[in-house]
C-alpha positions in Angstrom: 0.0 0.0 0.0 1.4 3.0 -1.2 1.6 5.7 1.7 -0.2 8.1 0.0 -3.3 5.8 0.2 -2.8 5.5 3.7 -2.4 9.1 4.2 -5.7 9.8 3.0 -7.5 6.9 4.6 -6.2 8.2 7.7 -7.8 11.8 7.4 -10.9 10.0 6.6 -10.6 8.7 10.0 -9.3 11.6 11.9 -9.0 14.7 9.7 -5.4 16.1 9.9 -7.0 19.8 9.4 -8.7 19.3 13.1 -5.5 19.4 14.7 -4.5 22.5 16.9 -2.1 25.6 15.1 0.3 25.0 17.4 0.9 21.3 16.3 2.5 18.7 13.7 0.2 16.4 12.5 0.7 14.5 9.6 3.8 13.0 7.6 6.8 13.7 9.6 9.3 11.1 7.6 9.0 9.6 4.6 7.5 10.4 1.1 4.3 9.4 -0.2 5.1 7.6 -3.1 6.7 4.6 -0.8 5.4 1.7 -0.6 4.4 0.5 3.0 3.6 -3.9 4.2 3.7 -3.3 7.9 2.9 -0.5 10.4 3.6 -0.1 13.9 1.2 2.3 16.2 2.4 3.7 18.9 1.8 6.4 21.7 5.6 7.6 20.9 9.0 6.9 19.2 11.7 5.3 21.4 15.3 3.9 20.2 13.8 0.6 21.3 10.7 0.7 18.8 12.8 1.7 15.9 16.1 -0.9 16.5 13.5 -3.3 16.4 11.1 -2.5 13.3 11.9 -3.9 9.6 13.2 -1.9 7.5 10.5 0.5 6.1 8.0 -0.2 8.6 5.8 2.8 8.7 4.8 4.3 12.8 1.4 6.1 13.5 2.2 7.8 17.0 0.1 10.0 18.2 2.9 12.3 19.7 4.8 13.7 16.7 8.4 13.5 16.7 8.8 16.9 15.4 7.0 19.2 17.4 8.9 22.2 17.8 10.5 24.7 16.3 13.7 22.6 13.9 16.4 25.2 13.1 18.8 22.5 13.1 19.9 18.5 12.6 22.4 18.1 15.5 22.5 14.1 14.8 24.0 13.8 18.8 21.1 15.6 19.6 17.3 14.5 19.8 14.7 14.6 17.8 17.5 14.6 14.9 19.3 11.8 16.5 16.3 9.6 15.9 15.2 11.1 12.9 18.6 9.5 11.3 18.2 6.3 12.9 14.8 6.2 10.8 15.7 7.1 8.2 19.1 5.0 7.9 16.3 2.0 8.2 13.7 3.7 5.3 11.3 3.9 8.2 8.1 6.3 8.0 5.9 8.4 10.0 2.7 9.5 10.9 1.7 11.2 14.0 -2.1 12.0 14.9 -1.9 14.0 17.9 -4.8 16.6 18.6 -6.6 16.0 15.8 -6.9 12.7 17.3 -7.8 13.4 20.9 -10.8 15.5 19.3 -11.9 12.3 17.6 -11.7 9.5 19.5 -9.2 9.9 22.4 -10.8 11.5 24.8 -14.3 10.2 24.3 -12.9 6.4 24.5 -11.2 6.8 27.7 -14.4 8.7 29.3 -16.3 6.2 28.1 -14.4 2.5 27.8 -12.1 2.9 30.5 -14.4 5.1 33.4 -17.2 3.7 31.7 -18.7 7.2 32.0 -22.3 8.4 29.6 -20.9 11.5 27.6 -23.0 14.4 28.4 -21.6 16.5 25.3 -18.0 16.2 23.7 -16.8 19.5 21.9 -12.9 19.8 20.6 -10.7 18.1 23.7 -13.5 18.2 26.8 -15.6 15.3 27.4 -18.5 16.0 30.3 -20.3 13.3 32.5 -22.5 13.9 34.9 -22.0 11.3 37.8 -23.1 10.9 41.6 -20.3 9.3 43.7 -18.4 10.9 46.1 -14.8 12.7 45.2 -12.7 9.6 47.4 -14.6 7.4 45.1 -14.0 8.7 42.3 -10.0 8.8 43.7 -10.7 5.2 43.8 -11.7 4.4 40.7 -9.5 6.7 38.6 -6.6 4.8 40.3 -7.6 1.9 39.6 -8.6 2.5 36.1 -5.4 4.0 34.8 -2.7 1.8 37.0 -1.9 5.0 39.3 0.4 4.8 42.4 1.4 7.7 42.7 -1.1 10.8 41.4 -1.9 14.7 42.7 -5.8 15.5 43.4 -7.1 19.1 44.1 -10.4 18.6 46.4 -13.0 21.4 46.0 -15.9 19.4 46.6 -16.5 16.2 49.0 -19.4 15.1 46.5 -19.1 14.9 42.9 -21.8 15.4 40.3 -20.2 16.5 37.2 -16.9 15.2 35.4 -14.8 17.2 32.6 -12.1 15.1 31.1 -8.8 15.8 28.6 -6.2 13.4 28.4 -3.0 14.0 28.2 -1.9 17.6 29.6 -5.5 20.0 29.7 -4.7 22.3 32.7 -4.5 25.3 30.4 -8.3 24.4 29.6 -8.9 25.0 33.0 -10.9 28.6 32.7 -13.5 26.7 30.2 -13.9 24.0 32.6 -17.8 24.3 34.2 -17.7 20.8 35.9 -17.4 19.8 39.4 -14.4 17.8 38.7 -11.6 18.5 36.3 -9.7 14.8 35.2 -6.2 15.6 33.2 -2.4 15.3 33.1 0.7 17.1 34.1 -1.2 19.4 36.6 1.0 22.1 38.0 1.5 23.5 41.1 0.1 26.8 39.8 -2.5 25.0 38.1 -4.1 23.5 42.0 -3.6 27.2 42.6 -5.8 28.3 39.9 -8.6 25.7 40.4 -8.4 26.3 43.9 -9.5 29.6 43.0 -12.5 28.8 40.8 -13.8 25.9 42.8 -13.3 23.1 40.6 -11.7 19.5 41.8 -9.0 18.2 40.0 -7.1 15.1 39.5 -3.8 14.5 37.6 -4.7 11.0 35.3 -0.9 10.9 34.2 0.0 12.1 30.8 1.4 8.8 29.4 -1.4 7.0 31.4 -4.1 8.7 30.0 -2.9 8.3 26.5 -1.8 5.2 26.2 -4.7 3.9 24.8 -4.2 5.3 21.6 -2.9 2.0 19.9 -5.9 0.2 20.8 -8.4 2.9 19.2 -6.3 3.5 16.2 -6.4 -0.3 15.8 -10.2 -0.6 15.7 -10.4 1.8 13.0 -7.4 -0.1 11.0 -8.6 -3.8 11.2 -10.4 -3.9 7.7 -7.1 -3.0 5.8 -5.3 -5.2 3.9 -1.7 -4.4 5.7 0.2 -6.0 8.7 -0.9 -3.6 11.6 1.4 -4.3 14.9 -0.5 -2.9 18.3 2.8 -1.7 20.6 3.9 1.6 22.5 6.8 2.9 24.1 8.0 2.9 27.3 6.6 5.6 29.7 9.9 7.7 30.5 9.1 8.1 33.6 10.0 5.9 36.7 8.2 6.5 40.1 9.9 5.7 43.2 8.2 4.9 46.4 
């Protein structure tokens, strides 16, 4: 299958044109004339993923490899250090980052892994109105996402109302009219800000909120005639007790 093809099949899926002005969906390596057998989806690129991929295996992450500003290729350096790797193996990418949370990321995990009933669903927030109290829902979002060790910000003893963004949503938090607020990478001034308007939060993880991306993707792949390979790479984080 040329890549091309599966370029465009993609955007049927998610459309790339979704995706935020500050980000880099899309082809990040390769051209669209190759020709692809196998792909490989993943939440991210490690060294790991691409020593062990064949030889023009195409990735879908969702987190694109080239995200910022790239004045330079330092080849010591990341991301041009792995962009050589790649491409000394012909291997392609794809990311679909927030295109792809306004799709089907956030909703799945709000409803398949909470196993909450969306109230509405616009750009990255899903709402869910609920009726548990907030240690419960402590609980359960533990439990859920494979947390040991997670910050909560308690405004309210009862909860009624969930918004959720995987991922890293704090700077969402002034459009947030729920109870409860359920994201990643929460920072200090962020508890400090919710604090202020009243509304609960609770840090899911960023890698533990998104990991689920493979799984969703893979749903949407499993009529195509190509090898599709479900993996991800390693959170980089390690959490001492």
């Amino acid at each position: 299958m040329k890549l091309l093809e599966i370029y465009e099949k993609l955007n049927l899926i998610s459309p790339f044109d979704l995706q935020e002005k500050w980000d880099n969906s899309g082809l990040q390596i390769g051209s669209m004339t190759d020709e692809v057998s196998e792909i490989i989806l993943s939440l991210d690129l490690d060294e790991q993923l691409i020593e062990e991929a064949k030889e023009g295996t195409l990735f879908l992450t969702h987190h694109p490899l080239i995200f910022g500003k790239l004045t330079s290729l330092d080849l010591d350096a990341y991301p041009a250090n792995m962009i050589k790797k790649m491409m000394d193996k012909k291997l392609k990418l794809i990311s679909l980052h927030t295109n792809f949370d306004k799709t089907h990321l956030n909703a799945h995990v709000a409803e398949n892994i909470l196993g909450l009933k969306l109230e509405s669903h616009e750009n990255f927030i899903a709402e869910a109105k609920v009726d548990m109290s907030f240690d419960t829902l402590v609980d359960t979002v533990k439990e859920k996402f494979g947390l040991e060790h997670f910050k909560t910000v308690c405004c309210h003893d009862y909860i009624k109302s969930i918004a959720l963004c995987t991922g890293s949503g704090a700077s969402m938090l002034s459009d947030i009219k729920a109870d409860i607020f359920l994201t990643g990478d929460i920072k200090y001034h962020d508890a400090m800000i919710a604090k202020s308007l009243n509304i609960s939060m609770i840090d899911i993880g960023h890698y533990e909120s998104e990991c689920f991306f493979s799984e969703v993707l893979a749903k949407e792949l499993k009529d195509w005639q190509i090898s599709v390979i479900i993996s991800n790479s390693k959170n980089p984080f390690n959490y001492k007790r």
